[in-house]
N, C-alpha and C positions, 0 to 999 in steps of 0.2 A: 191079206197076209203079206204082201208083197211089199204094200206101204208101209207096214208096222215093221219090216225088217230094215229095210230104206232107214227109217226115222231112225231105227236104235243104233243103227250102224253108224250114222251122222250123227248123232249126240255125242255116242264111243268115242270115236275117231277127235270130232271138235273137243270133249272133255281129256281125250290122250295130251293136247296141245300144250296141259300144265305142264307137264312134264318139260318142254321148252325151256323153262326159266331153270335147267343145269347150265344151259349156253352161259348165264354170269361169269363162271367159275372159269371160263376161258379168255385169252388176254383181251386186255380192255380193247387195243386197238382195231381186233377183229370184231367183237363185240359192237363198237357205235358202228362200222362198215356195216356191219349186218341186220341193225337196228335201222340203219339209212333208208336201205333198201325195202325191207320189210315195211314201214311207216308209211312208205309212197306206193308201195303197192297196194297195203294195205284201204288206205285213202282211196286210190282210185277202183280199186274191187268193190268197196259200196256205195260210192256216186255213183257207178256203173251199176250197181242189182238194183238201186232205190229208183233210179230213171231211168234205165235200161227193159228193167223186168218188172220189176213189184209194181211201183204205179200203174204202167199201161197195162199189167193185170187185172189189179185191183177196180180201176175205172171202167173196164172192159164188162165185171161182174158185177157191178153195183154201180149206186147212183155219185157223179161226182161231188158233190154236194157232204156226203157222208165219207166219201173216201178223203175228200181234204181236210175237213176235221178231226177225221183219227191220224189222218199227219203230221199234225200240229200236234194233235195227244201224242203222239207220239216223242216229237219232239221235245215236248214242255214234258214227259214222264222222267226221259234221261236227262234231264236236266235237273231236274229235282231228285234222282237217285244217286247223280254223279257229286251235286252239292250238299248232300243231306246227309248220303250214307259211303259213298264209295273213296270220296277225297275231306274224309275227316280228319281236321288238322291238329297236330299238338303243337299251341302256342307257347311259349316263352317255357318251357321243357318243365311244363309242372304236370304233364297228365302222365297216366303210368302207360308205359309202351304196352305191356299186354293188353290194354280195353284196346289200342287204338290198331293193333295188329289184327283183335279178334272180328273190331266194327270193321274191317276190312275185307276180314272171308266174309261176314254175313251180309255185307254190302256187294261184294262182289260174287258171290251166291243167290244174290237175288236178280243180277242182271244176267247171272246164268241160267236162273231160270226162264225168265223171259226167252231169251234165245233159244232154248229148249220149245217154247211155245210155238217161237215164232218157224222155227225149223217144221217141225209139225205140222202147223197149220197148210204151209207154204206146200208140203207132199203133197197132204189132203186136197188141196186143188189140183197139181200135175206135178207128177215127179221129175221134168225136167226142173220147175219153178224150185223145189226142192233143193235140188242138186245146185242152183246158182245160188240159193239163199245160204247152203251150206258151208261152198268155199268162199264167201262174202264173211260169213263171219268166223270161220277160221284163222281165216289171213287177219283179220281185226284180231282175234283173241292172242297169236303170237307175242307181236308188242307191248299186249297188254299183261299176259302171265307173268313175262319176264319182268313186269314193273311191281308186280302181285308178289312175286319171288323175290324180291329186293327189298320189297315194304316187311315181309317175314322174317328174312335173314336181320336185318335192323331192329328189328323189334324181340330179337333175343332169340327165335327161333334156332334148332342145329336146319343144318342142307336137308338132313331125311327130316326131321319133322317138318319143314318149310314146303315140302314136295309132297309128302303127305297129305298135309291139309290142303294147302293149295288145289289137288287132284279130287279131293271130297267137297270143298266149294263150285268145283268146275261139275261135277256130276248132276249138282243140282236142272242143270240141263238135264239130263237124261228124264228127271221127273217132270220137268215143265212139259218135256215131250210124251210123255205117258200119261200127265195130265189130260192134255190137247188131246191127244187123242182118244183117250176112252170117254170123252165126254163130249166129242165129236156132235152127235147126233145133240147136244146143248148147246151146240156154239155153229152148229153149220151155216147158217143163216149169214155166221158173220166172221165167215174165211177170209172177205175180201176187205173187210175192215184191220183184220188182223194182221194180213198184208200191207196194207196201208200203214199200220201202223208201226209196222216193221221196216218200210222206207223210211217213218218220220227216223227213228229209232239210227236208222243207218246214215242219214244224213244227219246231224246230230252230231256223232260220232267222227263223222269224213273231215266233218267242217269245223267243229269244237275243239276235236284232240286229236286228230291226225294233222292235218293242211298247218295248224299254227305251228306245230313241230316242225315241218318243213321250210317254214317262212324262217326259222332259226340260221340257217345254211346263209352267209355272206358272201359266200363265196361264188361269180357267178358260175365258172364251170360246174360247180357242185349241183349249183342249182338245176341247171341245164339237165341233166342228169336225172335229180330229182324228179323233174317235170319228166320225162320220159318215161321214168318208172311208173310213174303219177299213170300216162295216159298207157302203158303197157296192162294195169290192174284192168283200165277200164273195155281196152279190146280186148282183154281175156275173157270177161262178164259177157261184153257183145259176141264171140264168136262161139261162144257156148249157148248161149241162149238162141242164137238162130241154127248152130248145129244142131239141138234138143228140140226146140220147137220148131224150126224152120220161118221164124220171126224174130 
């Protein structure tokens, strides 16, 4: 019961995150300040849970072999959801903005679910490992909402309806997590693959659409900066994972 509170609370809480993307509405210049910062934290919070924690999990509980193949699955998944379904483009402005606002929740509903999965899973082996996989993709889903709330607002959406849906795409966690877990005892066998595949998942993420955002910064004191932020994500991951675990 302890677990299954854990989980709902972490899905809660990560699906609350929609809510974020009101920060738009606030002046722009505070807004990129706050995007800066977020992105590089962001980035360095899941290099740090994907090679901090998940892997040397994951390897720990199953055979290497099988753990770096669902890494790569993992990888090669959000890659195919990020180009398929979640950054579906309108070319030369002939397509109607409502498909491509709606391919949007249901693209990004679907990577909610996953994370819902992955959150889940991640208890189900130790609720420290839990608790790192959850502010891992927290601090990812910020930057991301706000860019989910922007893609709404532009595609015809009012603020309350953009905040609405947006907040019922983002639940779909909560079901990936109630998935995972009441069918636990079908999938236990491969906790540790699922973990694994939630490093590929997170690395992916750090390296794909976070880090290039940051290479954006010319500037080198910004940069400087940046990279600090960068390695602050990643000793937050380290001093909680050995505060939790004591590894």
């Amino acid at each position: 019961m302890e677990t299954l509170i854990a989980i709902l609370l972490s899905t809660i809480v990560v699906s609350l995150v929609s809510f974020v993307g009101i920060i738009t509405l606030f002046k722009k210049k505070f807004l990129n300040k706050f995007l800066r910062i977020i992105v590089g934290f962001a980035a360095g919070s899941m290099a740090g849970a994907a090679f901090l924690v998940l892997l040397p999990e994951a390897i720990e509980t199953s055979s290497s072999q099988s753990v770096f193949i669902f890494l790569l699955l993992g990888v090669v998944a959000f890659f195919v959801l990020e180009n398929f379904l979640h950054w579906y483009h309108c070319h030369k402005g002939n397509c109607k903005v409502h498909r491509f606002t709606y391919l949007n929740l249901i693209g990004d509903g679907l990577h909610n679910f996953i994370d819902g999965m992955v959150i889940a899973a991640s208890y189900l082996v130790s609720i420290p490992l839990g608790i790192v996989t959850t502010i891992a993709v927290m601090f990812h889903e910020i930057p991301q909402e706000i860019g989910d709330f922007g893609i709404l607002i532009y595609g015809g959406f009012s603020k309350r309806k953009a905040l609405f849906y947006n907040f019922l795409s983002a639940l779909t966690a909560v079901v990936g997590a109630m998935f995972a877990y009441f069918f636990k005892f079908g999938i236990s066998n491969y906790y540790a693959l699922l973990v694994a595949f939630a490093a590929g998942n997170f690395i992916y993420m750090a390296m794909a659409d976070l880090v290039p955002e940051l290479h954006k910064e010319e500037k080198i004191k910004k940069s400087a900066i940046q990279l600090l932020i960068f390695l602050l994500g990643v000793l937050l991951i380290w001093f909680i994972s050995i505060t939790f675990t004591g590894g």
